[in-house]
C-alpha positions in Angstrom: -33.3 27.1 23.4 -31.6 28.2 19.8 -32.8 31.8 20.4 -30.7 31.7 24.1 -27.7 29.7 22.1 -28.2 32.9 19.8 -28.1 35.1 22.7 -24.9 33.8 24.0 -23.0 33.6 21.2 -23.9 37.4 20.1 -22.9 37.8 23.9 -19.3 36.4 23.6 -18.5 37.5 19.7 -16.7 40.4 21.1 -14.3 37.9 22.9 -14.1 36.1 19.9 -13.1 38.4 17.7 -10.8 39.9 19.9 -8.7 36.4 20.1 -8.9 36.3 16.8 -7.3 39.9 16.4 -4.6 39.0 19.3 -3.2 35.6 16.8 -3.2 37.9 13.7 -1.3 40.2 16.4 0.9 38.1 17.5 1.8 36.1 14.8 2.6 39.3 13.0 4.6 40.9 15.6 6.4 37.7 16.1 7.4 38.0 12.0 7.9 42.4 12.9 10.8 41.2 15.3 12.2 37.8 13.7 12.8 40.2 10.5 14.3 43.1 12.5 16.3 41.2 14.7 18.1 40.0 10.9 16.4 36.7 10.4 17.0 35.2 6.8 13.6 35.0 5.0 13.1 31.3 4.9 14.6 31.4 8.2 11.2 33.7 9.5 9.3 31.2 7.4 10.1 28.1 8.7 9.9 29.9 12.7 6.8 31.1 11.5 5.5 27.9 10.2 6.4 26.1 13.3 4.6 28.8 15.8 1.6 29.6 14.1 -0.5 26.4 15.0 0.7 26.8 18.6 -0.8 30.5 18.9 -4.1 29.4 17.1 -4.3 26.7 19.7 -3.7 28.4 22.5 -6.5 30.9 21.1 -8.7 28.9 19.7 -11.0 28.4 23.1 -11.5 32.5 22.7 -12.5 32.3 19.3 -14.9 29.4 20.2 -17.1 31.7 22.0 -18.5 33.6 18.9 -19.8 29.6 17.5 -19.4 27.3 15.3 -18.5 29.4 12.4 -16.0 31.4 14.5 -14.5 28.4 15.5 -14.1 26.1 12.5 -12.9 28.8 10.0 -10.1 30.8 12.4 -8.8 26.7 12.8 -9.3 27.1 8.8 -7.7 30.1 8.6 -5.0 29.2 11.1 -4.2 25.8 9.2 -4.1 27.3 5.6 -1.5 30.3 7.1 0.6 27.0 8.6 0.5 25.5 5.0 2.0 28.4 2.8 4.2 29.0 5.1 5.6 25.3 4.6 5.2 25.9 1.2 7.2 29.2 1.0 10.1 27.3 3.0 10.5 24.9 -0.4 11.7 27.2 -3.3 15.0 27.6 -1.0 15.1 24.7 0.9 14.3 23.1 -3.1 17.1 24.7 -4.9 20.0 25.8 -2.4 22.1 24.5 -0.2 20.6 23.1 3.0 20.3 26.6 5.5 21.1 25.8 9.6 20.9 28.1 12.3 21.1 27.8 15.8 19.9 29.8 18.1 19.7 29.9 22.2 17.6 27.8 24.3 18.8 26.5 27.5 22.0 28.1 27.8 23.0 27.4 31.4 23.1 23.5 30.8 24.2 24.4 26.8 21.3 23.4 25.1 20.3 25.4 21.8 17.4 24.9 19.5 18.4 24.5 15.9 16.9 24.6 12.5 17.7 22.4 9.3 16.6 23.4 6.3 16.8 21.0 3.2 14.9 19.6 1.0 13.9 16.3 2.8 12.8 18.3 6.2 11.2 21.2 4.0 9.1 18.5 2.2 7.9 16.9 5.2 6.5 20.1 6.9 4.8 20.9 3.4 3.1 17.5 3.8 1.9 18.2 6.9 1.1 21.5 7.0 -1.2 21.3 3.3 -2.5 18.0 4.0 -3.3 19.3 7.5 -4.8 22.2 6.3 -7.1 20.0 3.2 -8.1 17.9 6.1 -9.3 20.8 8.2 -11.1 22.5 5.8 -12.7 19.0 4.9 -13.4 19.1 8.6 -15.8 22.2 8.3 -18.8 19.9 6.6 -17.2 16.4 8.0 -17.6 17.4 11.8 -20.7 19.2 11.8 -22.6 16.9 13.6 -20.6 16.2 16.2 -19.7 17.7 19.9 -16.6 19.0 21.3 -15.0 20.9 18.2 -13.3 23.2 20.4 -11.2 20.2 21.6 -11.0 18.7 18.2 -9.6 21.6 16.0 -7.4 22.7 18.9 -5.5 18.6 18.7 -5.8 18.5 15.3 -3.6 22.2 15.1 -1.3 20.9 17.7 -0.8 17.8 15.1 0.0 19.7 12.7 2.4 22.5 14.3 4.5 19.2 16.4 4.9 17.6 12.5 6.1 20.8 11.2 8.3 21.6 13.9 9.6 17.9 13.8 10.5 17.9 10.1 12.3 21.5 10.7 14.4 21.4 13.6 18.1 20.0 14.2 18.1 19.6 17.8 17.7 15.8 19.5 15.6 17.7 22.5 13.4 19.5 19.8 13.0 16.3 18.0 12.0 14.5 21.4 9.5 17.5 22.4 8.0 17.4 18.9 7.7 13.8 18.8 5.9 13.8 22.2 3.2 16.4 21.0 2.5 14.1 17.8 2.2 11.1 20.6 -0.3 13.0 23.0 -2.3 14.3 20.3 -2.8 11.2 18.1 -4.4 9.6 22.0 -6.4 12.9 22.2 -8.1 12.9 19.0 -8.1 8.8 18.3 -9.8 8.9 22.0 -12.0 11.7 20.9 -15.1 9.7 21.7 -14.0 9.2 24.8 -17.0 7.8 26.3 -17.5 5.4 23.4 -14.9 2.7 25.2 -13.8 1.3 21.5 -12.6 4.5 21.0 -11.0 5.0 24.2 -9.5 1.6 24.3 -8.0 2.8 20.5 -6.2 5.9 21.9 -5.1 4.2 24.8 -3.5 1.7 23.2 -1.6 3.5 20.5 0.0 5.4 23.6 0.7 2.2 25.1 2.1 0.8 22.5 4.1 3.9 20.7 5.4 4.2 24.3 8.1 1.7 23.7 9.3 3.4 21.2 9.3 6.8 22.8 11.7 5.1 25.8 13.4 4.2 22.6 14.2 7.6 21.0 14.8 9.1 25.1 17.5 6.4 25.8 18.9 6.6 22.3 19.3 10.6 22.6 21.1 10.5 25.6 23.4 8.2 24.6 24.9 9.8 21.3 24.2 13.2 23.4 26.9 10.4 25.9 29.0 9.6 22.9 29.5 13.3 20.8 28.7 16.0 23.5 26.2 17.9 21.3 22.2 17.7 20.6 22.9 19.0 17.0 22.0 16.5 14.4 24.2 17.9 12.2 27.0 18.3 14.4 26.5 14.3 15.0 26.5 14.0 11.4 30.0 15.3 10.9 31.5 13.2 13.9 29.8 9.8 12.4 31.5 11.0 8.8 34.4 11.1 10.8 35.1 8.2 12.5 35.0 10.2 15.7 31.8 8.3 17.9 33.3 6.7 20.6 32.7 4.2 22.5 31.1 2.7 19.4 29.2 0.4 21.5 27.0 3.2 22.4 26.7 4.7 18.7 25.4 0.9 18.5 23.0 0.7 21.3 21.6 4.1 19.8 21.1 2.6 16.9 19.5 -0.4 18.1 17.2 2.4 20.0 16.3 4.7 16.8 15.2 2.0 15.0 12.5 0.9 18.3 11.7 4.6 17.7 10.5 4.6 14.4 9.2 1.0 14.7 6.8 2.5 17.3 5.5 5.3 15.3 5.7 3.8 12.3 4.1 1.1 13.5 6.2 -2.1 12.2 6.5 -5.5 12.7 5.6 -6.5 15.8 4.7 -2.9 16.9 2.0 -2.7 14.2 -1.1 -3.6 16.0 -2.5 0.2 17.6 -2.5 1.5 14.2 -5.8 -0.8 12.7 -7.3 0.5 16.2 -6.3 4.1 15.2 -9.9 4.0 12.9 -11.8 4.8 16.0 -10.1 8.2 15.0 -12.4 10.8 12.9 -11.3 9.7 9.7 -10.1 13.2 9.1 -7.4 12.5 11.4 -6.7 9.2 10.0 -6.1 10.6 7.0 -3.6 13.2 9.1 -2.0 10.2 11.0 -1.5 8.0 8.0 -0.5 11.0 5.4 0.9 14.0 7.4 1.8 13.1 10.6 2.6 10.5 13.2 3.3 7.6 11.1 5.7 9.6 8.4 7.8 11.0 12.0 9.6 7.2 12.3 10.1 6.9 8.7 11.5 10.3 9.0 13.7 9.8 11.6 15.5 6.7 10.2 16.2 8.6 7.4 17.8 11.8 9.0 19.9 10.0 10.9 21.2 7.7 8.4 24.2 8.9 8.3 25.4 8.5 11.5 24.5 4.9 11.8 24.7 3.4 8.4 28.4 2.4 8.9 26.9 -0.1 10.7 25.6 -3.1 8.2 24.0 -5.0 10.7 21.9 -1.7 11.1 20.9 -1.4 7.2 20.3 -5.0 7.2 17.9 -4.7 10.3 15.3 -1.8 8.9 15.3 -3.5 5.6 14.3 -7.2 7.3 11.6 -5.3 9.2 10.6 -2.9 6.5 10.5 -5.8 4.3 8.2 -7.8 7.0 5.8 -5.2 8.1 5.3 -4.8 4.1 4.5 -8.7 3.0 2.1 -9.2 6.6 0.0 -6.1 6.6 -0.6 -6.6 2.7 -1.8 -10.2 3.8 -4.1 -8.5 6.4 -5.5 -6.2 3.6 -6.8 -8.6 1.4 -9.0 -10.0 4.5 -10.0 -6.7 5.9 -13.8 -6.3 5.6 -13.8 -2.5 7.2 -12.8 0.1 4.6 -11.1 2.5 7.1 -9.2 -0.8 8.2 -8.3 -2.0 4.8 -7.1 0.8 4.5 -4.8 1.2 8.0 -3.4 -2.0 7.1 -2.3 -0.9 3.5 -0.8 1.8 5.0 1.8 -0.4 7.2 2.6 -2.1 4.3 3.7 1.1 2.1 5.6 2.5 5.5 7.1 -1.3 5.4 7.9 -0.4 1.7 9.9 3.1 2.9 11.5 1.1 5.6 12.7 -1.9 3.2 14.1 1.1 0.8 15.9 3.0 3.3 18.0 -0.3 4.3 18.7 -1.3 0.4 22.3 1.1 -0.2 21.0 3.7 -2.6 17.7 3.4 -1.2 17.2 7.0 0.5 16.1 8.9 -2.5 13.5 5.8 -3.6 12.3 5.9 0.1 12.1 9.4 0.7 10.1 9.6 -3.0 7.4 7.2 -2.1 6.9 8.6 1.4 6.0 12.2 -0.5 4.1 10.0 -3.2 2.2 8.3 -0.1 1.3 11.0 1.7 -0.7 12.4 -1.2 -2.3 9.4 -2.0 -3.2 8.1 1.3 -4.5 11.1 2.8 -6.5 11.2 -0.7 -7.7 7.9 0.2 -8.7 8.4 3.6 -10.5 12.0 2.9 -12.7 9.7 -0.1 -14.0 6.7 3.1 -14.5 10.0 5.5 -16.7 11.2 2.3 -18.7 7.8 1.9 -19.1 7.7 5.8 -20.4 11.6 5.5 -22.8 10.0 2.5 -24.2 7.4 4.7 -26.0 9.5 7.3 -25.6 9.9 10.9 -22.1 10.4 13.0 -19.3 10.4 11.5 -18.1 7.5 14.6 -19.0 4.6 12.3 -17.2 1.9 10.3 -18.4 1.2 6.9 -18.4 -2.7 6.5 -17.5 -3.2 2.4 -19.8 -6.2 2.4 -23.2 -4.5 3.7 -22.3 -1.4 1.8 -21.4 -2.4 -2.0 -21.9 0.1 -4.8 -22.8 2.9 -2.1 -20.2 5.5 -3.7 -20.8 4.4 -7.6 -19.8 6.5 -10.0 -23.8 7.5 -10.3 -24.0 8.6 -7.0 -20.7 10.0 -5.8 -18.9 10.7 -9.2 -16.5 13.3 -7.5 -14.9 10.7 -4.7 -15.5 7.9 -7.3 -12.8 9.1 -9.5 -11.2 10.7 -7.0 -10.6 7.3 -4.9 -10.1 5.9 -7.9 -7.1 8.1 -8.6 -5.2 7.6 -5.5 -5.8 3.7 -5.7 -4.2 4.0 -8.8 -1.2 6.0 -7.0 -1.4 3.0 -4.5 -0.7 0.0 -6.8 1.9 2.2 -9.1 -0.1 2.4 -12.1 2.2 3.6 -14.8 1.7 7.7 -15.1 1.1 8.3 -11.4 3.3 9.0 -8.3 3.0 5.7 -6.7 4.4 4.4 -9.6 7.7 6.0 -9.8 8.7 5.8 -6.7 7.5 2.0 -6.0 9.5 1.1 -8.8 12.5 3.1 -7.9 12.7 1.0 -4.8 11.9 -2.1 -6.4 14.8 -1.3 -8.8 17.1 -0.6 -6.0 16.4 -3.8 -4.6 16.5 -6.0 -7.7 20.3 -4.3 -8.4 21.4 -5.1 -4.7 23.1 -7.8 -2.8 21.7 -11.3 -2.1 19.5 -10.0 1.1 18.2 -7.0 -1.2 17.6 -9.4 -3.9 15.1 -11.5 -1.5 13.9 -8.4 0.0 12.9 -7.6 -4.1 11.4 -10.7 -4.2 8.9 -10.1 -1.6 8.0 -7.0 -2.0 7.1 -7.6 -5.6 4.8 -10.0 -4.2 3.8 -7.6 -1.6 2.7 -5.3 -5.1 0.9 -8.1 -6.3 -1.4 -8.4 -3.3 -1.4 -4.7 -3.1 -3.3 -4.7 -6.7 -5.6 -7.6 -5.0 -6.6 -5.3 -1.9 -6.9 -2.3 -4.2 -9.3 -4.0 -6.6 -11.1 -5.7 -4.1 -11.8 -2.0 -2.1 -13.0 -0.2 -5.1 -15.1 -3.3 -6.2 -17.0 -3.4 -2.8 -18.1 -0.1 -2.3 -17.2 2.1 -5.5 -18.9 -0.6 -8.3 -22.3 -1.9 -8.9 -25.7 -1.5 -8.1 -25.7 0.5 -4.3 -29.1 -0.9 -2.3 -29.3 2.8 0.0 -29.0 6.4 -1.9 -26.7 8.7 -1.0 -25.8 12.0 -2.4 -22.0 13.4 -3.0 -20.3 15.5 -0.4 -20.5 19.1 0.1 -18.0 21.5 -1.6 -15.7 21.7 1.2 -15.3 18.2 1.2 -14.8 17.8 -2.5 -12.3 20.4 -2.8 -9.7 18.9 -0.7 -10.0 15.7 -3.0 -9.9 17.3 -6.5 -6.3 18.8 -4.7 -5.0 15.8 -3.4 -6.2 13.6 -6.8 -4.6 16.6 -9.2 -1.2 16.5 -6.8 -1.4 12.3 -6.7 -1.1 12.6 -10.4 1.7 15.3 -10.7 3.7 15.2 -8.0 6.5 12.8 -9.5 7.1 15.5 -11.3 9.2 17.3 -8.5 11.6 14.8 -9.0 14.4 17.0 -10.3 14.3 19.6 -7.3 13.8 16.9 -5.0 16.5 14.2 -6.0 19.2 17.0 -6.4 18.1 18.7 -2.8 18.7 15.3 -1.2 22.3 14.9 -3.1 23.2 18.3 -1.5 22.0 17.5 1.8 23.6 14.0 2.5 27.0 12.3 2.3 28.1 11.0 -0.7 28.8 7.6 0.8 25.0 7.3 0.7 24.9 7.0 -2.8 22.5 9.3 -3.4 21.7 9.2 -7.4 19.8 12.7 -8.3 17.5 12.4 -11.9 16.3 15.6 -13.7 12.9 14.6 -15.4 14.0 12.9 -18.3 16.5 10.8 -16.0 13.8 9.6 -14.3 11.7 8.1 -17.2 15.0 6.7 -18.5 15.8 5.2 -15.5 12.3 4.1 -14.4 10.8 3.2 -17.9 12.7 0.0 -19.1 11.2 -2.8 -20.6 12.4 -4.7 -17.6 10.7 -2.2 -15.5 7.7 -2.8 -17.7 7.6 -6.3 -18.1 7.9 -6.4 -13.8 4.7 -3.5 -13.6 2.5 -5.3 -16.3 3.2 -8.9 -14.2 2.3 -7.3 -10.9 -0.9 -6.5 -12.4 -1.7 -8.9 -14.2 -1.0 -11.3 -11.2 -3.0 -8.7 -8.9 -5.7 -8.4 -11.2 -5.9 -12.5 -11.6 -5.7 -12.9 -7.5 -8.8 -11.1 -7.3 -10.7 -12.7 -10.0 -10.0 -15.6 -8.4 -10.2 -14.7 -4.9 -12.6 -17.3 -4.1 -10.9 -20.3 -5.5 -7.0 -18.7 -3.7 -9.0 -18.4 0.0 -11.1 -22.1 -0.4 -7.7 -23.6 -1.3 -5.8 -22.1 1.2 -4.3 -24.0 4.6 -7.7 -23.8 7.4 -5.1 -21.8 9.9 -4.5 -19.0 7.6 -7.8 -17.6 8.4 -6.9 -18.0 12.0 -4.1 -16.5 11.7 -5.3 -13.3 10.2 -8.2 -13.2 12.0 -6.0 -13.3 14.8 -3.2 -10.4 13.8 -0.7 -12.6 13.8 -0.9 -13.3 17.6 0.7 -10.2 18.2 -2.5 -8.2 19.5 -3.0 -11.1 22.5 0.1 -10.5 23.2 -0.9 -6.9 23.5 -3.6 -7.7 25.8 -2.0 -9.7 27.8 1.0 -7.0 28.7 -2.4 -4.6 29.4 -3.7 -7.4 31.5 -0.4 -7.7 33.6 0.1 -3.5 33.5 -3.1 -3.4 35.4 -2.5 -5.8 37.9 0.9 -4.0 38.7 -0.8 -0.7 38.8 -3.7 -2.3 41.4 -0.6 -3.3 43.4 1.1 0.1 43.2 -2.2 2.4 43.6 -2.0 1.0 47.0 0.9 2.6 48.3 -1.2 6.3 47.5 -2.8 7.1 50.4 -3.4 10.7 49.1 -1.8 11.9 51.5 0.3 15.6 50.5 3.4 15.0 53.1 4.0 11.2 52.3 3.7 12.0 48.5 6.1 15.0 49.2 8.5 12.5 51.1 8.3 10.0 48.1 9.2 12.4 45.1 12.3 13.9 47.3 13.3 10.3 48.0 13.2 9.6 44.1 15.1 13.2 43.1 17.7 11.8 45.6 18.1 8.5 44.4 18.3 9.5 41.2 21.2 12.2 41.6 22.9 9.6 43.9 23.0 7.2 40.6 24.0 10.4 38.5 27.3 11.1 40.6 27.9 7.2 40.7 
């Protein structure tokens, strides 16, 4: 049997190679003409960035027929090409003056395609196209023992290249299209057991429920496209600066809509609940969806559109009631979460909560924009060091790792690389003092504590949402990183290691982009949003007060006591808090009971299908009619 596998992959590496010769091909001639035809070079970066996941996927089935090997290291090769191209985009996008171009798309009904290059954009295609690329080469050793790689590499390059292009582009259609790729891949690859119906049921309902805000961001396009007559963010941009957005009760209504959007994706408060089901997910991919991609899009989009709707306080006051929400609960659900990859999922709502909260505090976009750079490092971190405890513990990779029946497994004896790596990013997590997570966590505290009366509550609670943060943290690394481990495991292969020595060294550093960062963002966005740029030094000034001290050292210290006394807290709290959690809030029978009623609509619908081609035909013309009938209306 392996000497006919043999056989047939010495049989096909011809093919392979050749596919693999046709994306160097292409993806070279594409940069041949983009430089002829007078592209800028950041501008042949950025289109470069954006189309080279799309060739490898499209290839990627060709390369698969010279093996394994073939396979995994042209998606490899494919992902690390993606990532220095994101990061050759920054030195410009870093240091200049944001770049925008537009070029042609669908000319007859005037629509155009249009880059933006600043900072903030430039920084969020770097995220995802070096985390992407860590997480695939972690993928190499992580995946080995599983089925369908073919299908998994090709998602996970889709993932990547619709983050990129999402980060990158200027036009509301692009942004749609972009946002729709992230959407169908995160089903793809959180279904990618699809005959395992937990996993199934996981994808499926992170469509289902990311759905609402999809019809969100559709409806909430086409009505500023209503309101301004353009697609161009930028173009938007200038009107809103303006005054020139009328009627303004559609500039409200789209902002009403944008925020669904991101609510959706980001998954808030009460639009949180696919994400904790997300786990049936590879982890590598949770660490993509949680870091790189996916979540990071509706964080993203609040805060690139900012400017046209922050005129409107009821709109600021909104994403900071909901940031500030999603932050308190999901660090509640943390502290209860036995399952490390949920732990985990929930922590991360709470730090996207965090980004939300910051971006509606006035002044808050740079201390928003900082931690979700400063979480994406340290998350995917995270999420990389529980796929390399799941690798250490035998078996598929499909498997939750209960803390409780798993203490000490990943001891500093045993795993010492993903023990001090995990270690690291937790300290990112709870903003110890010297790391990322720290800097920017404070920055939006500080924002908050400075504000109006709602900002000052918001302060309130998120501190205590940093308090319980510390709890969560403590009690993670307690359960399976301390102790005496009852099962042996050995630490992860090199490819697996790598990506977390990267992602630890960058967790620990990164804050020190401040400077480039903070002054790209000034550039980039109106004054009115108060945008305060630090060099370095700035920062620490800023950051390193004694009231700024004095708030991290009680946070924990509080943290710190809340899990020594964990016990005593959860024996002393009300019976119905339990229930509660154990529950989700309610929020996820609510959830079943909209899938409940879906399906008994669709059994009522499926019956007007009779299969037949000519009544079908009649149907759609009926429905193309209708609809251009209520167009000229």
């Amino acid at each position: 049997m392996v000497t006919s596998e043999l056989t047939t992959e010495r049989q096909s590496m011809p093919a392979a190679i050749l596919g693999a010769v046709v994306a160097v091909a292409i993806i070279g001639g594409m940069a041949f003409q983009l430089s002829n035809g007078g592209a800028e070079t950041t501008e042949l970066y950025a289109l470069l960035a954006i189309a080279t996941p799309f060739v490898g996927v499209a290839l990627l089935p060709v390369v698969a027929m010279g093996g394994d090997a073939m396979r995994k290291w042209f998606a490899v090769g494919i992902g690390a090409l993606t990532g220095l191209l994101t990061l050759a985009i920054l030195p410009e996008a870093l240091t200049g003056e944001p770049l925008h171009y537009t070029y042609d798309w669908a000319e007859p009904v005037g629509v155009t395609f249009g880059l933006y290059l600043d900072g903030l954009g430039a920084v969020l295609a770097a995220i995802a196209g070096v985390v992407g690329a860590l997480a695939l080469l972690f993928s190499t050793r992580f995946m080995e023992r599983e089925s369908g790689l073919t299908r998994y590499y090709a998602l996970t390059l889709l993932f990547v290249g619709g983050m990129v292009g999402f980060g990158l582009t200027d036009s509301l259609i692009a942004v749609y299209v972009f946002w729709e790729v992230l959407g169908l891949c995160s089903f793809g690859l959180i279904a990618f057991w699809m005959t395992d119906p937990r996993s199934f049921r996981g994808g499926m309902k992170a469509f289902i429920v990311t759905r609402f805000g999809d019809i969100g961001l559709l409806a909430g396009i086409g009505l500023l496209y209503a309101a301004t007559g353009t697609f161009s963010i930028q173009s938007i941009v200038e009107q809103a600066g303006a005054g020139l957005i009328e009627p303004q009760w559609m500039l409200t209504w789209a902002g009403a809509l944008f925020i669904l959007a991101a609510m959706g994706k980001s998954a808030q408060f009460p639009l949180q609940v696919w994400l904790p089901d997300a786990m049936e997910a590879p982890t590598t991919i949770t660490a993509l969806i949680h870091a790189a991609a996916m979540v990071n899009a509706g964080i993203y989009l609040i805060a690139r559109t900012l400017p046209i709707f922050n005129s409107m306080g009821w709109w600021l006051d909104a994403i900071l009631v909901i940031g500030t929400a999603s932050a308190f609960l999901a660090a509640l659900m943390a502290t209860y979460a036995t399952d490390l990859k949920r732990a985990l999922a929930y922590c991360t709502i709470s730090q996207l909560g965090y980004m939300m909260a910051g971006l509606g505090i006035v002044g808050g976009l740079l201390p928003a924009t900082f931690h979700l750079l400063s979480h994406s490092l340290f998350k995917a971190l995270l999420f990389l060091g529980a796929g390399s405890v799941i690798y250490a513990l035998g078996g598929t990779v499909h498997k939750h790792v209960d803390m409780r029946e798993n203490a000490g497994v990943a001891n500093f004896d045993q795993m010492p690389i993903t023990n001090l790596t995990f270690l690291i990013g937790l300290l990112g997590l709870i903003g110890f003092p010297g790391f990322n997570g720290f800097w920017s966590k404070e920055l939006i505290l500080g924002a908050g504590r400075a504000g109006d009366a709602l900002e000052q509550v918001a302060f309130v609670v998120l501190a205590i949402t940093a308090v319980l943060t510390v709890v969560y943290s403590i009690r993670i690394y307690h359960f399976v990183f301390r102790g005496e481990p009852e099962k042996e495991v050995e630490e992860s292969p090199l490819a697996m290691k790598l990506p977390l020595v990267v992602l630890a060294a960058l967790t620990a550093t990164s804050w020190l982009a401040v400077d480039q960062f903070s002054h790209a963002l000034e550039r980039s966005y109106p004054a009115a949003l108060d945008v305060h740029a630090y060099d370095l030094g700035g920062l620490v000034e800023h950051v390193a007060t004694i009231e700024t001290i004095a708030l991290t050292v009680g946070i924990l210290a509080f943290g710190y006591a809340g899990f020594r006394y964990r016990k005593s807290i959860y024996d002393a709290a009300p019976a119905a808090i339990p229930r509660i959690l154990e529950q989700r809030y309610g929020i996820n029978g609510l959830y079943l009971r909209f899938v409940d009623l879906y399906r008994d609509v669709c059994g009522v619908v499926r019956r007007s299908q009779t299969g037949d081609l000519n009544y079908n035909t009649v149907g759609v013309v009926l429905a193309f009619l209708i609809g251009i009938a209520v167009l000229l209306v």
